[in-house]
C-alpha positions in Angstrom: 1.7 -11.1 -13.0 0.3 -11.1 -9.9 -2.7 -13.1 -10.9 -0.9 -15.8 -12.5 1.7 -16.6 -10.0 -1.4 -16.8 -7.4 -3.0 -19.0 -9.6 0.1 -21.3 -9.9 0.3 -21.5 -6.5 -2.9 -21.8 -4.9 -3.3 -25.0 -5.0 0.3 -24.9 -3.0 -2.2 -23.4 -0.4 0.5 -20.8 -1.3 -1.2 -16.7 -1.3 0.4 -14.0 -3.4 -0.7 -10.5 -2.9 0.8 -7.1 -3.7 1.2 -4.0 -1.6 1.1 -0.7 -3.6 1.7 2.3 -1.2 1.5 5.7 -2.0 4.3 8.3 -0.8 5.5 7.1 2.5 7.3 8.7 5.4 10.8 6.9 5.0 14.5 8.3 5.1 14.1 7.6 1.2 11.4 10.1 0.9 13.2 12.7 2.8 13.6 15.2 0.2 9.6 15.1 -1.0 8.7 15.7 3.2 10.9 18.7 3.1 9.2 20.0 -0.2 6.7 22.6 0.8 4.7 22.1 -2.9 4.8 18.2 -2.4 3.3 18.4 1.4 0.6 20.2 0.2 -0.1 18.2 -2.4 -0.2 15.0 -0.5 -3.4 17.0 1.1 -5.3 16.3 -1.6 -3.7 13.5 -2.9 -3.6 11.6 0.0 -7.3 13.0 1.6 -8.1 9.9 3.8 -4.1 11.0 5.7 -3.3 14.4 4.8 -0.1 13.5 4.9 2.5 11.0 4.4 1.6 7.6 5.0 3.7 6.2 8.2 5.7 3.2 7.2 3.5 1.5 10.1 0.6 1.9 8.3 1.5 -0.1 5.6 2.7 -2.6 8.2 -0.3 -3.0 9.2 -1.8 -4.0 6.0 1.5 -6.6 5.6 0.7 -7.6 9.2 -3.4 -8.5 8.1 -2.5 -10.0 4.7 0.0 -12.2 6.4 -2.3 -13.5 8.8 -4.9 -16.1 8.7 -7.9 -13.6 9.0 -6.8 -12.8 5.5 -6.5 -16.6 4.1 -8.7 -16.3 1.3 -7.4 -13.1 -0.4 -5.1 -14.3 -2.9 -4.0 -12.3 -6.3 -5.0 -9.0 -5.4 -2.8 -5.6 -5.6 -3.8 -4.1 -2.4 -3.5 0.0 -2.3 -2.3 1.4 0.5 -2.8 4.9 -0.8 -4.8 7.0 1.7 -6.8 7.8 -1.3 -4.4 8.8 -4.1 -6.6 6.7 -6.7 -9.6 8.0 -6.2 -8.7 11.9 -5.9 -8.2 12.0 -9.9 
């Protein structure tokens, strides 16, 4: 999906990219940060972090792909995943 709507609207000049974080540190993930089991397993699921991914990390990657550093990135689903796909 997110191919085709970037290829319907680039020549708009118009970019469509997708953020896919892991388990972030938000008051909806409350109950998985006070889960012993789960914090450990974001250790090795999350290697690059250890830990929960701060909502300001994935910010960050909003923040680059909205900028013009970023202009000619266009259909890609960007993870933001501390290493959770390649751990397996």
């Amino acid at each position: 999906m997110t191919l085709a709507a970037a290829g319907y609207y680039a020549p708009h000049k118009i970019r469509m990219n997708v953020l896919a974080p892991s388990l972030v540190r938000t008051p909806m993930s409350a109950r998985a940060q006070s889960n012993p089991d789960i914090v450990d397993f974001m250790k090795q699921k999350q290697p690059l972090k250890g830990d929960l991914i701060e909502a300001a990390e994935v910010a960050r990657v909003a923040c680059f792909l909205l900028s013009d550093e970023s202009f000619p990135v266009t259909g890609e689903v960007v993870r933001v995943d501390a290493g959770w796909a390649v751990t397996g």
